[in-house]
C-alpha positions in Angstrom: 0.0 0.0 0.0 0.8 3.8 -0.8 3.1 5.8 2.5 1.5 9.0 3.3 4.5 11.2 4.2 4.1 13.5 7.2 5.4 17.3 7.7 8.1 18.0 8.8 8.5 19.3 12.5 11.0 22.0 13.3 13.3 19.3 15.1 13.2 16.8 12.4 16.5 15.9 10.4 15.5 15.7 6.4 17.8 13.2 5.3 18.9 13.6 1.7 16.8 11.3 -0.7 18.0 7.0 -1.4 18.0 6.8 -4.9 17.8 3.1 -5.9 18.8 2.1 -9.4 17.4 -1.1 -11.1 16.8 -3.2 -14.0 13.3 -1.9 -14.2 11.5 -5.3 -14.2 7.8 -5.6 -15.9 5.8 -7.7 -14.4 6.3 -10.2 -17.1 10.1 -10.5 -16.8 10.7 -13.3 -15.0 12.4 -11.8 -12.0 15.8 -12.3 -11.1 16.1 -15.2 -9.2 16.0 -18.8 -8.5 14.7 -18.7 -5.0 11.3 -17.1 -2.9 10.9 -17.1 0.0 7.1 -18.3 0.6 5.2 -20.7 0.0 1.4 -21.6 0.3 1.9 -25.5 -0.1 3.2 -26.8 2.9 0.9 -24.4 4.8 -2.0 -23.9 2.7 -2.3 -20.2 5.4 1.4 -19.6 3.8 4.7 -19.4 5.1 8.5 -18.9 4.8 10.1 -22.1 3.2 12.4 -22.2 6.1 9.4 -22.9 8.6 8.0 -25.8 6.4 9.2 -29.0 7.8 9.3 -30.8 5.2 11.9 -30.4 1.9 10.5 -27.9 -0.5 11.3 -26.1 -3.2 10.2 -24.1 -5.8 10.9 -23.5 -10.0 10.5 -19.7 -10.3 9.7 -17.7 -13.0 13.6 -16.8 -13.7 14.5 -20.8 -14.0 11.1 -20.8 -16.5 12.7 -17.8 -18.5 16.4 -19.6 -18.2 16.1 -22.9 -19.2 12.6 -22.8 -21.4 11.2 -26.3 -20.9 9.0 -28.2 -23.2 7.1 -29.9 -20.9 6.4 -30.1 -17.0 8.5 -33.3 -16.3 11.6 -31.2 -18.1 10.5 -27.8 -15.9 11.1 -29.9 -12.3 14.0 -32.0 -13.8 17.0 -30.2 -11.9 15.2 -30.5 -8.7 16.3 -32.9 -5.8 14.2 -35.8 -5.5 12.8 -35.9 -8.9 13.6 -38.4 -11.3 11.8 -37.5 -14.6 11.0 -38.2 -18.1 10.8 -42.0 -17.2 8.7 -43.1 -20.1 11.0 -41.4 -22.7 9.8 -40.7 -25.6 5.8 -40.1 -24.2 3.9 -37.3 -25.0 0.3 -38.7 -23.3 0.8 -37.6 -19.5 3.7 -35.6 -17.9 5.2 -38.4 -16.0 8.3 -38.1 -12.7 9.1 -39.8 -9.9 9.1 -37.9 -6.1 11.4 -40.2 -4.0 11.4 -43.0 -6.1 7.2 -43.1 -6.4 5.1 -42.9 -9.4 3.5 -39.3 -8.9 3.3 -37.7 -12.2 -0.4 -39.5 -12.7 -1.6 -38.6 -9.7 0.6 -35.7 -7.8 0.1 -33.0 -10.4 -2.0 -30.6 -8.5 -2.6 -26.7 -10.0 -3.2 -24.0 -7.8 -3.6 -26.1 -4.8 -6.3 -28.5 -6.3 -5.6 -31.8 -7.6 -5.5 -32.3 -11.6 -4.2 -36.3 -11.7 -4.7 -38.4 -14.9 -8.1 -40.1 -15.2 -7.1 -43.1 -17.2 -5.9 -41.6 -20.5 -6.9 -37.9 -19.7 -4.1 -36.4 -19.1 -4.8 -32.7 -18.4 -1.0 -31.4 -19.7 0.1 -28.0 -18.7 1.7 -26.1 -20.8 4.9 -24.2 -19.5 4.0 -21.4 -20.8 0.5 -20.7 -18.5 3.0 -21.5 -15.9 4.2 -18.6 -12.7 6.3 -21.2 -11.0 5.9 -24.7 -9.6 6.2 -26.2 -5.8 7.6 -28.9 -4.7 6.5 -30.6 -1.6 8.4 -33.8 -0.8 7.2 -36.6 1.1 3.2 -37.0 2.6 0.5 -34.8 2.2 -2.3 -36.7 2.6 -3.6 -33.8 5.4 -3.6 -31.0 3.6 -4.6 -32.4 -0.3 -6.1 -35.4 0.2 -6.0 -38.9 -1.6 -2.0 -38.6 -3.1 0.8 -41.6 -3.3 3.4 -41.0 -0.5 6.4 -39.6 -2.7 4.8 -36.3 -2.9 3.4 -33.5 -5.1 4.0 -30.8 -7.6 1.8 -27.6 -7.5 1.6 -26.0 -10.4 0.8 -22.1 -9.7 -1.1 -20.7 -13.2 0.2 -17.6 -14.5 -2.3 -14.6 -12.9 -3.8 -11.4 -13.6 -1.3 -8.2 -12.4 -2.2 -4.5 -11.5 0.7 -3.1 -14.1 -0.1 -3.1 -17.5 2.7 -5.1 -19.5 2.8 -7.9 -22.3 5.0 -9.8 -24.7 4.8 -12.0 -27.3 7.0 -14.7 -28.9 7.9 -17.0 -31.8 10.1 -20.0 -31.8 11.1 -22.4 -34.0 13.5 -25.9 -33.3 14.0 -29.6 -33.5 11.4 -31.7 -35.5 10.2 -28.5 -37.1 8.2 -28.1 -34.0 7.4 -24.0 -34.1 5.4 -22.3 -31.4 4.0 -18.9 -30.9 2.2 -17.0 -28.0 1.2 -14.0 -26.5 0.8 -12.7 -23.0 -0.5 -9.9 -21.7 -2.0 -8.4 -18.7 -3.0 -4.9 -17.0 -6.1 -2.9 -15.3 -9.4 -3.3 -17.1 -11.1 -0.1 -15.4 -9.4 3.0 -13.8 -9.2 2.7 -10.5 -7.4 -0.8 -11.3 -9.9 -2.8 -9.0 -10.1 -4.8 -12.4 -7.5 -7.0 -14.5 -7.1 -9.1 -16.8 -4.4 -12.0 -17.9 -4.4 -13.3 -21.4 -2.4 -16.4 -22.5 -2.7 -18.3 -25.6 -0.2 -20.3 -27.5 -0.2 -22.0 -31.1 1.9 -24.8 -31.8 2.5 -27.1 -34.6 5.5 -29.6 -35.7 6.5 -33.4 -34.6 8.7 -35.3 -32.3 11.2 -37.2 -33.4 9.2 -40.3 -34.5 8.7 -39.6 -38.3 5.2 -38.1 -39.7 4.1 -37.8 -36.0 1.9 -35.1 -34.1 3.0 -32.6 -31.6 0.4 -29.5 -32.2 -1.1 -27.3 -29.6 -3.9 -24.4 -29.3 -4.2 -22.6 -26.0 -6.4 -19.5 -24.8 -6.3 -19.0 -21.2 -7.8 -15.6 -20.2 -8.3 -14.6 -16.1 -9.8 -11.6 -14.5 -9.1 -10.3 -11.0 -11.8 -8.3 -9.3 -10.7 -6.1 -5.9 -14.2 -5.7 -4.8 -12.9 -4.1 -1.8 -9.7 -3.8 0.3 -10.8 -7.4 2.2 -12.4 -9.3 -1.1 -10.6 -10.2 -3.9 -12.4 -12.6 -6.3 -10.1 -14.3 -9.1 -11.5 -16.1 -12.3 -10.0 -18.5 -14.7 -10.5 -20.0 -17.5 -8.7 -22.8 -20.2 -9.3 -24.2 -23.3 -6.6 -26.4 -24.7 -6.5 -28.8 -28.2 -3.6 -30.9 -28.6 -2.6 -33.6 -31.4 0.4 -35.6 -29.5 1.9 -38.8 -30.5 1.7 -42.3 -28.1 4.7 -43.8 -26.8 6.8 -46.5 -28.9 8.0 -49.5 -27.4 10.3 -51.9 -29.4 12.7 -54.9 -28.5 16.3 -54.4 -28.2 19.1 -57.4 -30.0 20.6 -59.7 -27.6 18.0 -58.8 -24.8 14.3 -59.6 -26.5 15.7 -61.6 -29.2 18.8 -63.3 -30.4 21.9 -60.9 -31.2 23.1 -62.5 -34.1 19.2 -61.1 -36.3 21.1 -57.6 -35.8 19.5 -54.3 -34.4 16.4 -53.2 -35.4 16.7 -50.4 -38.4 16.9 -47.0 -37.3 14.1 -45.5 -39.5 11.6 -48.4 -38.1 12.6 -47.4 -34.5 11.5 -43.9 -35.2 8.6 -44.7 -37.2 4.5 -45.4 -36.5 1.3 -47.0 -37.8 -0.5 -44.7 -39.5 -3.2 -46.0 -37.0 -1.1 -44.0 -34.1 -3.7 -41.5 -32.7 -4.1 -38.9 -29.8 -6.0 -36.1 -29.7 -7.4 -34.3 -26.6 -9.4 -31.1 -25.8 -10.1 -29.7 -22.9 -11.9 -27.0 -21.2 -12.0 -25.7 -17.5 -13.4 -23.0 -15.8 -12.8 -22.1 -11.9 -12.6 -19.3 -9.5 -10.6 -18.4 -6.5 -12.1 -15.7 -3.1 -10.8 -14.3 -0.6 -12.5 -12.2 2.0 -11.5 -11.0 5.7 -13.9 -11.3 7.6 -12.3 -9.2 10.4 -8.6 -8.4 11.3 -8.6 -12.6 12.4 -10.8 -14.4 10.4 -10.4 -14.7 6.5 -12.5 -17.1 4.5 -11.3 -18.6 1.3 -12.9 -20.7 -1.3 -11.0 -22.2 -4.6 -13.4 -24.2 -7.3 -12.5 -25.7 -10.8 -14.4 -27.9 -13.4 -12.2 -29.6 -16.0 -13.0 -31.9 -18.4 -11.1 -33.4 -21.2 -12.2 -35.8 -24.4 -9.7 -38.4 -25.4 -9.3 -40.0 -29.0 -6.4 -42.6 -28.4 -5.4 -45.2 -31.1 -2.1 -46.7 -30.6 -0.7 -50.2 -32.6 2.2 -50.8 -29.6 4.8 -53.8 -29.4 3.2 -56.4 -27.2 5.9 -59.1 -27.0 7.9 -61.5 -29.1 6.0 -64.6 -30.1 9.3 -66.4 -30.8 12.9 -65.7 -31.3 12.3 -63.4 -34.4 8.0 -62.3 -34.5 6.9 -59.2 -32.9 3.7 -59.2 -31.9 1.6 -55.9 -31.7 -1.6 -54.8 -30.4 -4.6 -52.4 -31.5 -5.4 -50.3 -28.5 -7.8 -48.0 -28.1 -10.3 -45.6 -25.9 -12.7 -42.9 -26.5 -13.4 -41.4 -23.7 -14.4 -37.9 -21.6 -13.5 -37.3 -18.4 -14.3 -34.7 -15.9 -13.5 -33.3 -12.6 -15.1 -31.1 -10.0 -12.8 -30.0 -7.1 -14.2 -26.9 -4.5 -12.0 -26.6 -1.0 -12.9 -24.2 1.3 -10.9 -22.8 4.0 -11.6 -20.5 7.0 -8.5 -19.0 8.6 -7.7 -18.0 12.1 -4.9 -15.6 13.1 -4.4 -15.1 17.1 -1.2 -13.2 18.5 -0.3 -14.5 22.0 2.1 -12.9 24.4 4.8 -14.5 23.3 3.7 -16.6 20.0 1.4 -16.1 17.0 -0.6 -19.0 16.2 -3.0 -19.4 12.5 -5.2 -22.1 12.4 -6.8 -23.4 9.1 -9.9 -25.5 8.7 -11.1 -26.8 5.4 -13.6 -28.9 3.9 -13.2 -30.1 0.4 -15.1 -32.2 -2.1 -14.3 -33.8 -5.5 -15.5 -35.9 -8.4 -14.1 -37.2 -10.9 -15.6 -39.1 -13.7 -14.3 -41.3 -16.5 -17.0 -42.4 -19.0 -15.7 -44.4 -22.1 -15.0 -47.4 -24.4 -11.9 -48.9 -24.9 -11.1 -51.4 -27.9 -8.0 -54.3 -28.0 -6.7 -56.8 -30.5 -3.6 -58.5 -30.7 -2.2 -60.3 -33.9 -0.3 -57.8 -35.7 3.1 -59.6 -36.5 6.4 -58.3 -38.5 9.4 -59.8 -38.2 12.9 -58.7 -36.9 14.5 -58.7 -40.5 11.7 -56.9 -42.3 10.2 -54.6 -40.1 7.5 -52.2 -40.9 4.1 -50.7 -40.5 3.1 -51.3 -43.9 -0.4 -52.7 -43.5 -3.7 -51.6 -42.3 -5.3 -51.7 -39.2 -9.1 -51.9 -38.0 -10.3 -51.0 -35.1 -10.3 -53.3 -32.6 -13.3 -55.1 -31.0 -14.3 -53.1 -27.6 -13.9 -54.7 -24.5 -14.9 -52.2 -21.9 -17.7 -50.1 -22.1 -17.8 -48.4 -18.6 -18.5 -45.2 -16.5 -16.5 -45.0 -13.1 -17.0 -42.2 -10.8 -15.0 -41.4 -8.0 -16.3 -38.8 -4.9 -14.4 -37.9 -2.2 -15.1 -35.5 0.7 -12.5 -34.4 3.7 -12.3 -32.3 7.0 -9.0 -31.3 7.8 -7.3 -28.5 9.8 -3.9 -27.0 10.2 -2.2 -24.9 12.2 1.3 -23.1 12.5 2.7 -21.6 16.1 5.3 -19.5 15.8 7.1 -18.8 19.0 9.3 -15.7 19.5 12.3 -18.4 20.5 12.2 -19.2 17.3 11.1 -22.4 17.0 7.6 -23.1 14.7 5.4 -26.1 15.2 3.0 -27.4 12.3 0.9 -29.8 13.3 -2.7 -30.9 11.5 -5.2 -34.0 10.3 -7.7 -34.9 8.2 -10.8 -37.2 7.6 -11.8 -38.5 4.6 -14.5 -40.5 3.0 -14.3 -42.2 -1.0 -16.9 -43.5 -2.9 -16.3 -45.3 -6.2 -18.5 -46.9 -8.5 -17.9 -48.6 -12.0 -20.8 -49.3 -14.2 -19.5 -51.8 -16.9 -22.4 -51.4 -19.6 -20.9 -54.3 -21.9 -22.0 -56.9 -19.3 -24.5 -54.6 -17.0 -22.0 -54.8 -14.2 -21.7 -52.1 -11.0 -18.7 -52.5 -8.7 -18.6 -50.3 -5.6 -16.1 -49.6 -3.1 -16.1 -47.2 -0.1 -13.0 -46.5 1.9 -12.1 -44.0 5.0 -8.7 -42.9 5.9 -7.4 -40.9 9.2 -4.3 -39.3 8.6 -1.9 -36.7 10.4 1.2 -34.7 10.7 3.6 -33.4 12.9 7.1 -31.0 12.8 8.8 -28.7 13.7 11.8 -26.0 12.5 13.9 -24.2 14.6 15.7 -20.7 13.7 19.0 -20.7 15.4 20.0 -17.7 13.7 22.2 -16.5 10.8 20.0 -18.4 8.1 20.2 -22.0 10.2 16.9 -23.6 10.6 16.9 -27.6 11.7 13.7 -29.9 11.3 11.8 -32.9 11.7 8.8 -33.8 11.0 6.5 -36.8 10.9 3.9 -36.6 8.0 1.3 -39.5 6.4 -1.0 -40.0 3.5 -2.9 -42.3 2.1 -4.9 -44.1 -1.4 -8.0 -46.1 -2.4 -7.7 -49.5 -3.4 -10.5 -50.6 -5.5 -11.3 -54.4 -5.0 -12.3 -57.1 -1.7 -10.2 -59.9 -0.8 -11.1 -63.7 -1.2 -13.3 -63.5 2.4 -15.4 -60.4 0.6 -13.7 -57.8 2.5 -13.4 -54.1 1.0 -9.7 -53.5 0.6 -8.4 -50.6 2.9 -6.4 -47.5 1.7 -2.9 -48.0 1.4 -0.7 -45.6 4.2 2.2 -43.8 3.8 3.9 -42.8 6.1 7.6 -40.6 6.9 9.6 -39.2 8.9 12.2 -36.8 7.8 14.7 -34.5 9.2 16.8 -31.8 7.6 18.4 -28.5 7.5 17.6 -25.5 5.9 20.2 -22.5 5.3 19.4 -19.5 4.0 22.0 -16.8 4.2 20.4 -14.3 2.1 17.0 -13.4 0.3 18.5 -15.5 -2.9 19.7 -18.3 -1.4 18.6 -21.7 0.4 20.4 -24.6 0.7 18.4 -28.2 1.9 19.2 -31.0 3.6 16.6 -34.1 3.9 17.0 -37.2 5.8 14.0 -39.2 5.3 12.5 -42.6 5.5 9.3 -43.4 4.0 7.3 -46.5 3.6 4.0 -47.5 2.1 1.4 -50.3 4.3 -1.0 -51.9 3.2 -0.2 -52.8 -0.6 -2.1 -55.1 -2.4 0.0 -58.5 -2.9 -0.6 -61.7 -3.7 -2.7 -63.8 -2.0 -0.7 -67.0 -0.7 -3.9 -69.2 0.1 -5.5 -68.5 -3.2 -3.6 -66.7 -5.7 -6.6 -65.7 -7.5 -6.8 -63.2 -5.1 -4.9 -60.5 -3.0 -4.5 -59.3 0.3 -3.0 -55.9 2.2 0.2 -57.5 3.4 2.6 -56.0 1.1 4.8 -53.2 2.3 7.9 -50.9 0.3 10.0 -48.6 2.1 12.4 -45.8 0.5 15.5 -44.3 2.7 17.3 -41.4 1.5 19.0 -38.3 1.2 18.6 -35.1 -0.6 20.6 -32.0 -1.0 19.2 -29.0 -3.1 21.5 -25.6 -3.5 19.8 -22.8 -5.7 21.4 -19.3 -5.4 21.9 -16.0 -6.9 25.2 -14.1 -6.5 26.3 -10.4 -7.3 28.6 -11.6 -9.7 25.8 -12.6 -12.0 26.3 -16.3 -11.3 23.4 -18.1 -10.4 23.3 -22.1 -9.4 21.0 -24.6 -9.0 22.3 -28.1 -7.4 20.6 -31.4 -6.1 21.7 -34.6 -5.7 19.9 -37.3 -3.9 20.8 -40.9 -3.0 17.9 -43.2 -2.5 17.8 -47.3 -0.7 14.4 -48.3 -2.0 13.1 -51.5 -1.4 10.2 -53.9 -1.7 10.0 -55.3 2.0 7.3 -57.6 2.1 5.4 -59.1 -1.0 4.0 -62.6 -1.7 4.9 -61.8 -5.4 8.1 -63.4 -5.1 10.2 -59.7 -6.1 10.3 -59.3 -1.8 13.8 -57.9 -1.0 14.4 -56.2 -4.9 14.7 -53.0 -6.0 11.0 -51.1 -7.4 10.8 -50.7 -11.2 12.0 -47.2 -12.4 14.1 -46.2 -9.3 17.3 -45.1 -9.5 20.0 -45.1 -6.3 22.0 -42.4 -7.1 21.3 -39.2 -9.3 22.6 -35.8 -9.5 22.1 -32.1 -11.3 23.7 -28.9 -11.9 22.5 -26.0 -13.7 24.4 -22.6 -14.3 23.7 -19.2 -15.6 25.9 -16.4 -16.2 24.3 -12.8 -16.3 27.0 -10.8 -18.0 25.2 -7.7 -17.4 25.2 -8.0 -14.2 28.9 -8.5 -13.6 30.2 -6.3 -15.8 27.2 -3.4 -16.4 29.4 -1.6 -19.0 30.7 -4.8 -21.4 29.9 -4.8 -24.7 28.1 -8.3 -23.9 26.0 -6.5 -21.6 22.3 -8.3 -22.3 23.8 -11.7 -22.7 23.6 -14.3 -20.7 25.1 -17.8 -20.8 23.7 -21.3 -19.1 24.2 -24.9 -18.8 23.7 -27.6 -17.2 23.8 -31.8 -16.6 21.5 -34.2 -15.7 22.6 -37.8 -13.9 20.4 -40.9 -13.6 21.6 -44.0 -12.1 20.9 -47.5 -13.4 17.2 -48.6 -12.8 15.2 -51.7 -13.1 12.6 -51.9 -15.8 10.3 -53.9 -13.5 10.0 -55.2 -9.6 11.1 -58.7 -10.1 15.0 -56.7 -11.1 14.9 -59.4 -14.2 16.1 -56.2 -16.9 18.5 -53.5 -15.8 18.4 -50.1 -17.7 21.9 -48.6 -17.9 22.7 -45.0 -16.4 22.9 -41.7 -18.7 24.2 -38.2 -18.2 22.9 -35.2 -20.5 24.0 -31.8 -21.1 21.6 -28.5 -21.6 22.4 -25.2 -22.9 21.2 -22.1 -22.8 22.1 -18.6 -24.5 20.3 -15.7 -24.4 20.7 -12.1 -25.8 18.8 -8.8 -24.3 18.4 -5.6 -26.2 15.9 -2.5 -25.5 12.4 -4.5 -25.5 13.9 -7.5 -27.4 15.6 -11.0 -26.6 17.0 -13.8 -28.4 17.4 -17.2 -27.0 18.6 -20.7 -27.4 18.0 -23.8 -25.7 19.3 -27.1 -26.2 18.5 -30.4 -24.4 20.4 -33.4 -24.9 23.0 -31.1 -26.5 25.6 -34.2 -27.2 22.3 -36.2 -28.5 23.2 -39.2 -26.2 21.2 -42.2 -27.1 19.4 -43.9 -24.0 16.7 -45.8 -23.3 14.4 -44.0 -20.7 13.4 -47.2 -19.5 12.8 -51.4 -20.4 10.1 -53.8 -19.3 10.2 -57.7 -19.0 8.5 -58.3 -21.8 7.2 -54.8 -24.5 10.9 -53.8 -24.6 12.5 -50.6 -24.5 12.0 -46.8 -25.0 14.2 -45.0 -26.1 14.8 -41.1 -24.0 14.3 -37.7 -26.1 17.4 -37.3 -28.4 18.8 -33.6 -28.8 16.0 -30.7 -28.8 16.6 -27.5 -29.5 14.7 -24.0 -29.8 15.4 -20.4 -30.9 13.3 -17.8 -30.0 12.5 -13.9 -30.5 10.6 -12.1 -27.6 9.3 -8.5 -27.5 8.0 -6.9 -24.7 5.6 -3.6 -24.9 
């Protein structure tokens, strides 16, 4: 808010003006950092990172501008505990691991509400709608609900801002692939209680499998309305039509069949059906309020609808029928899915004598609904020396006609004490209650299931001082299982639970450094069924130890870092599915990046090479398991990035690579399908202007 300046009294000393020089930054820019200092994840009331006990961190705007990723799984890749880009090659979902768990299906969650894949919706975000992305690692069943224990990303969508500004781009790079967009934003009336975002995008090209589909259109407008100083009512709205291109699976010499046939050709490894379809459109419309009720109490409420409809038609690799067939299958679904989230909060601020406690309580309800057919024949056969995808395909026969819907409701509350020692406690639960039921229309079926799950947290940080803050915490969540045992019994949630401690440091305003100890596991997972293997039981269990360092700074030389490496013991503790003891599918033990960026302007003001700017980076992944039974190991890989970037007046210029020594690697192997081969090198050039 404006400072009303006060006269002068006749003993007052006027001290002479602070004038502060700057870059001048629009709204728009990016900033100038790779660290914030807040957060509303952890603590959906919000707080400093440094009094969330759990690790955290965030992808700002500046890392968005820096390193411009394609994709959400390549905007979170140089952050600890994420291991992503698993399926290679995969345009359908954006898929990662959070400490060594599959979360890209079902933690993506934007603007604090959950937006998982329902079957073969995806719901992709693209980068560009994008203001920066949190991190929470580990549980977080308490705050969000129904989430696998690794943890969760939260997407925050780009917003509506006071001060008028805008740009707009074109780009063009690998696989012909050329994109361009607009954004703008600014008051809508004159006192500014009004404003407006705009984002929309256009994109048309291919990946790197030959005549394939990677085409996007993207309007995204928002308004803001500051009713009054205490309400502020935000609306948003999508509409997104993509053509992508399904995943490609194929068999690799001397592992799927014999060595001495020779490697598949290169041109049929990067080639498809002409059956090979996926297009999506989607819509969604929601709204975000906020009002204090008094100088304590402010009530919030956040609501979106999204639906999506899926055409999906893929002819994948199936498995070898003998030492030189392949077989393949016709796969496909048409389907429309929706979802309704609403979570509403009522805060409570209270300032004690020596602490200041908020409390949050929330209720929030969801549905989601999947309402399709789905289609499968197998029988396609080629053989290893004469491969190709020369001949037509029908669509297959339909073998699920269903509609499944999903409705959840939860209680929870938070709270966060902060006591003027310096120590902060965090502590909360929540209740919740799911109902699912799947009509199957094919054979006038209905399966229901209910399930319940209790689940808490605990922690604490402590601020010793000089940027030093120690944690622990204890945290737990919790998801359905769909299904009853062979005695008829419902099958109960599976638990996570964690405990973690750490360190935070944070010297300065743009710097944090983290340090996670944690050990996780997972109850309750469905396993084989000893007395009757028709069947399964809850007696399975997997249970992930590791340790995670994350550095991201910014220093007045114009350098600016980001670091992580984490280590990981995952393991599969108890099973009856005779992989007890092994290593999960996907995880790796040891991986590692590093990411810099070089602000020439900023070190040396007056340089002729003032405006350009110079990053890189590299990306480890340890040696995996394509599945749980550790019979196929996937090899290691280390890639390189680069990024240059030229600033003049209201222009910029920039160049990103990925992969930039195009190292060939497979993302990841199954028993049985093969591999997939990881994105080659990618590259884009583009031209901003800013007005």
């Amino acid at each position: 808010m404006p400072a009303t300046a006060q006269e002068a009294r006749q003993d007052t000393t006027v001290l002479n003006p602070i004038v502060v020089e700057g870059e001048g930054l629009d709204p728009l820019s990016g900033g100038t950092s790779y660290v914030v200092g807040d957060s509303a994840t952890g603590v959906k009331a919000g707080a400093r990172i440094t009094e969330i006990p759990q690790s955290l961190s965030v992808v700002t705007a500046r890392e968005l501008k820096d390193r411009a990723p394609a994709q959400l799984e390549d905007v979170v890749a140089y952050s600890a505990g994420i291991t992503s880009a698993i399926w290679g090659v995969d345009d359908r979902f954006d898929q990662f691991l959070i400490r060594g768990f599959d979360n890209g299906t079902s933690g993506i969650f934007r603007d604090g509400l959950n937006q998982k894949v329902l079957n073969f919706s995806g719901f992709k975000i693209d980068p560009y709608l994008i203001e920066r992305v949190d991190i929470l690692r580990g549980p977080s069943g308490v705050l969000y609900g129904e989430n696998d224990a690794g943890g969760m990303v939260n997407v925050i969508t780009k917003r509506p801002q006071p001060e008028r500004a805008a740009e707009t781009f074109l780009s063009f790079g690998a696989n012909d692939v050329a994109r361009a967009g607009i954004d703008a934003t600014g008051p809508l009336n004159g006192d500014g209680s009004l404003s407006y975002r705009l984002v929309a995008v256009g994109q048309a090209g291919e990946t790197e499998i030959r005549d394939s589909d990677n085409d996007r259109l993207l309007l995204a407008p928002s308004v803001t309305w500051q009713a009054t100083p205490d309400t502020r009512v935000t609306l948003l709205a999508q509409w997104q039509k993509d053509r992508l291109t399904p995943n490609n699976f194929l068999p690799v010499a001397g592992e799927d069949y014999p060595l001495a046939l020779g490697a598949l050709p290169r041109d049929f490894i990067y080639s498809q059906s002409d059956f090979n379809r996926l297009e999506t459109e989607q819509w969604a419309l929601g709204y975000e309020v906020e009002h204090r009720l008094t100088d304590a109490l402010t009530l919030r409420q956040n609501f979106r609808y999204a639906r999506q409809d899926t055409d999906y038609r893929h002819l994948y690799f199936s498995n070898m029928l003998d030492e030189s067939t392949l077989n393949f299958a016709a796969f496909t679904v048409d389907e429309t899915a929706t979802q309704i989230r609403l979570d509403t909060q009522l805060q409570y601020d209270w300032q004690g004598a020596s602490s200041r406690t908020t409390l949050l309580a929330g209720i929030d309800l969801a549905r989601d609904e999947i309402d399709g057919r789905t289609g499968w024949a197998g029988g396609h056969t080629m053989q290893v020396g004469d491969p190709g995808y020369d001949f037509p395909v029908a669509s297959p026969p339909i073998i699920s006609d269903q509609k499944q819907v999903v409705s959840s409701r939860g209680l929870y509350a938070q709270g966060i004490t902060r006591m003027d020692s310096g120590l902060t406690v965090t502590y909360g639960a929540r209740k919740a209650w799911i109902e699912n039921r799947a009509t199957e229309r094919l054979n006038d079926t209905v399966t229901t299931s209910d399930n319940d799950a209790l689940v808490g947290m605990l922690g604490a940080t402590w601020d010793l001082g000089g940027g030093w803050v120690p944690y622990a915490s204890y945290t737990e969540s919790f998801t359905t299982n769909v299904g009853t045992d062979r005695h008829d019994n419902l099958f109960k949630p599976t638990m996570g639970k964690q405990y973690e401690v750490g360190v935070k440091y944070a010297p300065d305003e743009n710097s944090l450094y983290t340090l996670a100890i944690f050990d996780l596991k997972k109850d309750d997972v469905l396993t084989r069924d000893n007395d009757d293997p028709i069947y399964r039981t809850q007696t399975g269990q997997i249970r992930h130890k590791g340790i995670e360092l994350e550095a991201r700074t910014a220093l007045d030389n114009g350098l600016s870092l980001i670091g992580s490496y984490t280590y990981l013991d995952a393991e599969i503790t108890r099973s009856n599915d005779g992989d007890q003891g092994n290593t999960p599918a996907l995880v790796p033990e040891h991986q590692a990046a590093l990411w810099l960026d070089y602000d020439i302007v900023k070190a040396h003001p007056g340089s002729a090479l003032a405006g350009l700017t110079l990053g890189g980076g590299l990306r480890y992944v340890g040696a995996t398991w394509g599945d749980n039974g550790n019979s196929r190991r996937v090899d290691s890989y280390l890639l390189a990035d680069l990024a240059l970037r030229y600033r003049f007046q209201d222009y910029s210029v920039g160049l990103n690579v990925t992969n930039l020594f195009d190292e060939e690697y497979h993302g990841t192997c199954t028993a049985s399908s093969g591999c997939i081969l990881g994105e080659g090198r990618g590259f884009s050039l583009t031209l901003n202007r800013s007005f």
